[in-house]
Every structure is written in C-alpha cells, then in structure tokens.
C-alpha positions as CSV (number, residue, x, y, z in Angstrom):
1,X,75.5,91.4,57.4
2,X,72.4,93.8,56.7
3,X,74.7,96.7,57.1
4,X,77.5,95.6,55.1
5,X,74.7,94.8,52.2
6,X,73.3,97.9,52.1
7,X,77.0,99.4,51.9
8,X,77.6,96.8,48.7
9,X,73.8,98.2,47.6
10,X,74.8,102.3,47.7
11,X,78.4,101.6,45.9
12,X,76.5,99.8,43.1
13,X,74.2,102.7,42.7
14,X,76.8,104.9,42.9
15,X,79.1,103.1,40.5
16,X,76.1,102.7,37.6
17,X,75.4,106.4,37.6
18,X,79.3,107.2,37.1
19,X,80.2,105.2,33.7
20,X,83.9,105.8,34.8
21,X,83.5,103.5,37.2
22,X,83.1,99.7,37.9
23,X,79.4,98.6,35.6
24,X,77.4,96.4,37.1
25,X,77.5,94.2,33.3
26,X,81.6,94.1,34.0
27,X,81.0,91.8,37.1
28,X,81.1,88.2,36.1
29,X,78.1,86.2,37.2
30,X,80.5,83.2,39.4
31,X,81.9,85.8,41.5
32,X,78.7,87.7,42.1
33,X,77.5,83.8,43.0
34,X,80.6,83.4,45.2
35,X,79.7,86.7,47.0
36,X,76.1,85.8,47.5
37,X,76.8,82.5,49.2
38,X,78.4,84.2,52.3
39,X,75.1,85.9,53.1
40,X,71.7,84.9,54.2
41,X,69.2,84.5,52.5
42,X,66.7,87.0,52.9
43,X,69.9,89.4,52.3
44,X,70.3,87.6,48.9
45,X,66.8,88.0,47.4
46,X,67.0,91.6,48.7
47,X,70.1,92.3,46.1
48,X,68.4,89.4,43.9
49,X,66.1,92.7,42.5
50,X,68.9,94.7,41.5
51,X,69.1,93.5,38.0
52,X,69.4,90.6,36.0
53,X,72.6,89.8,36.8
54,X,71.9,89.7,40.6
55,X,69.3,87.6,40.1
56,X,70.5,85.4,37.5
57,X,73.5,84.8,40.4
58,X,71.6,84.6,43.1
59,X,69.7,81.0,41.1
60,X,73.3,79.5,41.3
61,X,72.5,75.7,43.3
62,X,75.8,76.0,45.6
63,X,74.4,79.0,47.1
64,X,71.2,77.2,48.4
65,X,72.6,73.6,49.1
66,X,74.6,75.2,51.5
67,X,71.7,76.9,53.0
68,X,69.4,73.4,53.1
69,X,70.1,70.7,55.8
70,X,71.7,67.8,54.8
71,X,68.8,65.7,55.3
72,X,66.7,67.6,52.4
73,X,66.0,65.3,50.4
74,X,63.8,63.2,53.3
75,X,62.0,66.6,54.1
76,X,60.7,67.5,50.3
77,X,59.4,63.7,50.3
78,X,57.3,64.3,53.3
79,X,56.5,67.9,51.6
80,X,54.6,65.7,48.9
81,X,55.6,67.9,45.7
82,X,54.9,66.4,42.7
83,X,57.8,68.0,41.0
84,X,60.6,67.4,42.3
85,X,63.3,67.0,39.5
86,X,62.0,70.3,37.6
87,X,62.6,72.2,40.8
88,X,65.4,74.1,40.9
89,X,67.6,74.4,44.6
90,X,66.6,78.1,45.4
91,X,62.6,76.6,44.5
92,X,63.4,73.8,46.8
93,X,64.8,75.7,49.8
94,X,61.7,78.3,49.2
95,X,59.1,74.8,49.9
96,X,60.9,73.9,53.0
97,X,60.4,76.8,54.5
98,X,56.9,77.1,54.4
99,X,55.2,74.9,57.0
100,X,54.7,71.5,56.1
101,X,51.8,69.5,58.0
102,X,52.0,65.9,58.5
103,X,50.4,63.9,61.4
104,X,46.6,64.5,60.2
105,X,47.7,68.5,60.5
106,X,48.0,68.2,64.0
107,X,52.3,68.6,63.3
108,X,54.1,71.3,61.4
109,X,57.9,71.2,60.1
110,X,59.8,73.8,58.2
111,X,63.4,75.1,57.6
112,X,63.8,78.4,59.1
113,X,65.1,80.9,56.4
114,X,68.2,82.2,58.3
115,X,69.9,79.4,60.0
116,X,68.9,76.3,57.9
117,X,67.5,74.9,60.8
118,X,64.7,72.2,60.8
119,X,61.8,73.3,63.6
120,X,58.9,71.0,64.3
121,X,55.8,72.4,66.0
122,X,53.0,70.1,67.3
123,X,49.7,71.2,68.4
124,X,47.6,70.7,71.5
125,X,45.5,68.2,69.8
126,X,48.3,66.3,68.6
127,X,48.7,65.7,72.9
128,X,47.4,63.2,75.2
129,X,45.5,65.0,78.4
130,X,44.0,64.0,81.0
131,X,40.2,64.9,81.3
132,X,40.2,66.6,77.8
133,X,37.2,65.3,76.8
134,X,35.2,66.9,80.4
135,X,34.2,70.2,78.8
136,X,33.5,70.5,82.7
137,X,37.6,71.0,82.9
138,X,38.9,71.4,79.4
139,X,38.1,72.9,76.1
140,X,39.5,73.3,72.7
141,X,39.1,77.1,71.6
142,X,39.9,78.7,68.4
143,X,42.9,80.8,68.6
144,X,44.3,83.2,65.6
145,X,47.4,83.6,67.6
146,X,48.5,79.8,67.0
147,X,50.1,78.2,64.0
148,X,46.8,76.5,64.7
149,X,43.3,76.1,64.4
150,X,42.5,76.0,68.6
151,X,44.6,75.8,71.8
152,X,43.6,73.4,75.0
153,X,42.6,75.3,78.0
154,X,42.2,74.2,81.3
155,X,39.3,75.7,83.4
156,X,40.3,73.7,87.0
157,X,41.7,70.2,87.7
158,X,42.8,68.3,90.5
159,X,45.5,66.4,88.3
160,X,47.0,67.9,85.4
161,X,49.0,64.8,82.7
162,X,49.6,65.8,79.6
163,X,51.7,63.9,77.2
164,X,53.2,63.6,73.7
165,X,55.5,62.0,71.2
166,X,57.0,63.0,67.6
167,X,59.0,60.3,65.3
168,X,61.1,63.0,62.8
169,X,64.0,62.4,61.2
170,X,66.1,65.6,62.2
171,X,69.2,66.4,60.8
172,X,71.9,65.8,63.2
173,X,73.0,68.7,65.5
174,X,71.2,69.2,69.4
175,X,67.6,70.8,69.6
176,X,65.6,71.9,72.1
177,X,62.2,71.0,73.1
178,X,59.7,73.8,74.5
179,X,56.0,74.0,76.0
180,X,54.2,76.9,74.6
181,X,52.0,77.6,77.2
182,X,49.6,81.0,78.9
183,X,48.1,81.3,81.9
184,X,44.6,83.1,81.1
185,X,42.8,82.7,78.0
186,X,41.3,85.1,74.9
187,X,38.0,85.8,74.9
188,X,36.4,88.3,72.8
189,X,34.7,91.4,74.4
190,X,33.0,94.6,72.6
191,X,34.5,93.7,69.5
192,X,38.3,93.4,71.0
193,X,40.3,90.2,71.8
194,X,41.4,90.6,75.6
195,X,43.0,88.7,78.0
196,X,40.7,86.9,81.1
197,X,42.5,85.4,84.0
198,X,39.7,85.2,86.1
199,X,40.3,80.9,86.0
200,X,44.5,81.1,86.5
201,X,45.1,79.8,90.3
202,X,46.9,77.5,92.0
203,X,50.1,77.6,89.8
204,X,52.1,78.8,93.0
205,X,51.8,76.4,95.1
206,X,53.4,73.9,93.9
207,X,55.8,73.8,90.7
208,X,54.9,71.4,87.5
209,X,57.2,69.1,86.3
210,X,58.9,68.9,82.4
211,X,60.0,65.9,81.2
212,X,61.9,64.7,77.7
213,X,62.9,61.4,76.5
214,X,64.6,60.2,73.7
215,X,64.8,56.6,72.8
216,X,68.8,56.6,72.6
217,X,68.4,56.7,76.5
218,X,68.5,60.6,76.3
219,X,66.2,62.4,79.3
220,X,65.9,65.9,80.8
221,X,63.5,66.6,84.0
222,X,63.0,69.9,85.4
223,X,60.5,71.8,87.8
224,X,59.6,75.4,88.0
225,X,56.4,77.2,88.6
226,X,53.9,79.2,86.1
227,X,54.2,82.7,86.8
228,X,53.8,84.7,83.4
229,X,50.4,85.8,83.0
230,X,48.7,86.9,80.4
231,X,50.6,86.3,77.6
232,X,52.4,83.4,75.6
233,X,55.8,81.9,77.1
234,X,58.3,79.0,76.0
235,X,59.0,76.7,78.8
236,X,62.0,75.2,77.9
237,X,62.0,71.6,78.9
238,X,66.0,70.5,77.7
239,X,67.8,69.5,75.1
240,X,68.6,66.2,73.0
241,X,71.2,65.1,70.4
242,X,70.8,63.6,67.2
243,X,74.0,62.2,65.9
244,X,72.7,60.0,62.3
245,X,71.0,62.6,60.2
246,X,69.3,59.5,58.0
247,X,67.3,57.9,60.7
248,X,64.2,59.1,62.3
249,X,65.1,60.1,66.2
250,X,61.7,59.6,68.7
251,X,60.8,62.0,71.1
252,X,58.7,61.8,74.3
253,X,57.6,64.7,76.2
254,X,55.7,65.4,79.1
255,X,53.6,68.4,81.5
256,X,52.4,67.3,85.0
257,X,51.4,68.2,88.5
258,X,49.4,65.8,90.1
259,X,49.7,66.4,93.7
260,X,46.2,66.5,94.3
261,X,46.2,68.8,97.9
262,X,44.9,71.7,95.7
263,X,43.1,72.8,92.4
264,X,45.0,74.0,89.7
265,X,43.0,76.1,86.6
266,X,43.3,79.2,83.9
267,X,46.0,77.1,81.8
268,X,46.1,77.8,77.7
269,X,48.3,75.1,76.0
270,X,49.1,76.0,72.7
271,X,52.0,73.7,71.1
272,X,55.5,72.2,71.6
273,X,58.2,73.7,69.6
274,X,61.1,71.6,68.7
275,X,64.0,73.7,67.2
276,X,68.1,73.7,67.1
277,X,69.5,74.9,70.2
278,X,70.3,77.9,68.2
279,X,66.7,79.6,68.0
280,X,64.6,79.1,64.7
C-alpha cells in the first residue's frame, strides 16, 4: 500500500503542473473519501497534506469507524474525555491510540494505528511475586526502555511465582498473551547504559513454566527455558478467544519454577503484552 500511494502521490503532482490534465479541484470529495478508506491510516494522513481537498476527505466518519473496533465506544469511556460528542471520528480514533492508563497506571490500553487492534500492556508492579518486597532478592529499577516507570529484577531465588490478572472488555477476535522478560539488567556505567549479566544463572537447568486462564474455561500451559541474554524478548504464553465484544473477558496469567534443587537469578521482568493474534 505505501508503494501504490506514493504512485497516486507522483500522478497528482504530475497532473497539477499539466493543466491539460486531470485538476486535483475536478475530483469530487466522496470519491476521494471512498479511495481513502481502503488504506491505512498513517497512509491517509500522509496524502491528508496534499491540499484541502485531501484533507477535507480524509475527515469523512466512514473512513475511521471502519478503522475503530467495534467496542469503541466502551474504550473512549475508560479514556475519561470530557468531550466526547464534539469529537469528531478521525479525533476519536487519534485518542485511542495513544496509551490510556487505568489500574492506578500500573495498566495501559490503546488501538494500534494500523490494524485496529486493542493491545493491553500491564506492568511489573501491576504483578503478584513472590519475595518482591526482599530487596535481598528483588528490586524495582527505573527503566527508560519500558512503557514504564521501573521493571522487577530478580537478583537470586530458590522459588520464582509470579502472578497476574486483567478484567478488559476486548473486542471479540483471539489475542495473545506474552511475558516481556530479559535476563541481565541496565545499569549505568561512565555515562553509558550497558548490559550486566553478571546475576543471570541457573535458567538452564530446568525450564519455567507459562500459564493462561480465562474464566470461560479457556487455558494454555507451556515450558521452555530462558536463553536470550541481554536483551528484551516476548515469551509467548498462548492464545484466548473472546467471542461477546460487550462484556468484559478475565484473564489469569502466570511465570514459575519452583523446583527448589538449584538457585535461579539475573531475571528483568518488564510487562505482559496482551494483543490480537495478528501483532499490534
């Protein structure tokens, strides 16, 4: 599509400077509308800046409800804008895409601006753990590289539980659930942010278990072992269905590995990402 509008871009250039041919005034504004609604839309506030044509057509509301879930309406309530009935669609499909916190900031939810897609993010503090309040074994650090304010780190632990739930009213289509997790941890040294993995141990000897429920009945266990070092990863734990778009679906969610022959240490936790099962 990015190709095919900078094809539609060049002919319009082309056709403005030669006043034999088509004028951008000659096009009417519904099919310029009708055009735009096929495209995405970063594509359409890209030709939105041609003229004032472009961007009058590119305000039309059909283009954007098509572009909004079907459950907007619940998602702008929890967005807590005053204003709703001034707002114009394209306005309101701007708001949702821009993270929304809700659970005392500890939980994120936006549209994503090319599918439509509602993605939920929750945050380490937002988790139960085990032992999180032993600074001896855990430790909230701030962390720029987060869509928040600090990420849980594990120094060493015999038994690793950690545990979470969301209540969200998500439109209805299948989503998958993901652990954003790191082994090794920033620290900052001569002025530079680098990577330290001098804690990270103990993740091959036995694999950690992911766990999802739903409470329709819905559950996905898998195992696998930590092995990326040094940088951020997605763990995908599975995948759930939501089938009724107007009530609230709740999630559970778990990380363990409590066999408690060995230590197990150098583990950055930084959210879980909850997103359609085609990527946000």
């Amino acid at each position: 599509m990015g190709a095919n509008t900078s094809l539609l871009t060049s002919k319009i250039t082309e056709g403005s400077e030669n006043p034999s041919k088509l004028n951008l005034g000659d096009i009417p504004e519904s099919c310029l509308a009708l055009v735009l609604s096929y495209m995405e839309p970063p594509e359409i506030c890209k030709l939105a800046r041609i003229n004032r044509t472009f961007r009058a057509a590119s305000s039309a509301d059909f283009i954007w409800i098509s572009k909004l879930p079907s459950n907007y309406h619940y998602l702008l309530g929890k967005s807590f804008v005053n204003d709703k009935k001034t707002l114009g669609v394209k306005e309101i499909f701007a708001r949702l895409t821009r993270p929304v916190s809700f659970d005392a900031g500890n939980k994120e939810y936006w549209v994503d601006k090319i599918t439509g897609g509602v993605c939920v993010s929750i945050s380490s503090k937002a988790l139960t753990i085990t032992g999180i309040d032993d600074r001896r074994y855990w430790n909230h650090i701030p962390s720029d590289e987060s869509r928040f304010p600090t990420v849980a780190y594990l120094k060493q632990t015999w038994w690793l539980d950690v545990d979470g739930d969301v209540e969200f009213q998500f439109p209805a289509g299948t989503y998958s659930l993901s652990f954003k997790l790191r082994l090794g941890k920033v620290i900052k040294r001569h002025g530079r942010q680098v990577c330290t993995t001098a804690d990270v141990h103990g993740w091959d000897v036995k694999p950690v278990e992911f766990k999802l429920t739903t409470a329709t009945g819905q559950q996905t266990v898998s195992k696998r072992f930590l092995e990326t070092i040094g940088k951020w990863d997605y763990h995908r734990v599975g995948d759930f269905t939501v089938d009724e778009s107007n009530t609230p679906t709740k999630v559970k969610f778990s990380l363990t590995q409590i066999d408690c022959t060995h230590t197990k240490g150098g583990l950055s936790i930084d959210s879980i990402l909850i997103s359609p099962s085609n990527p946000c």
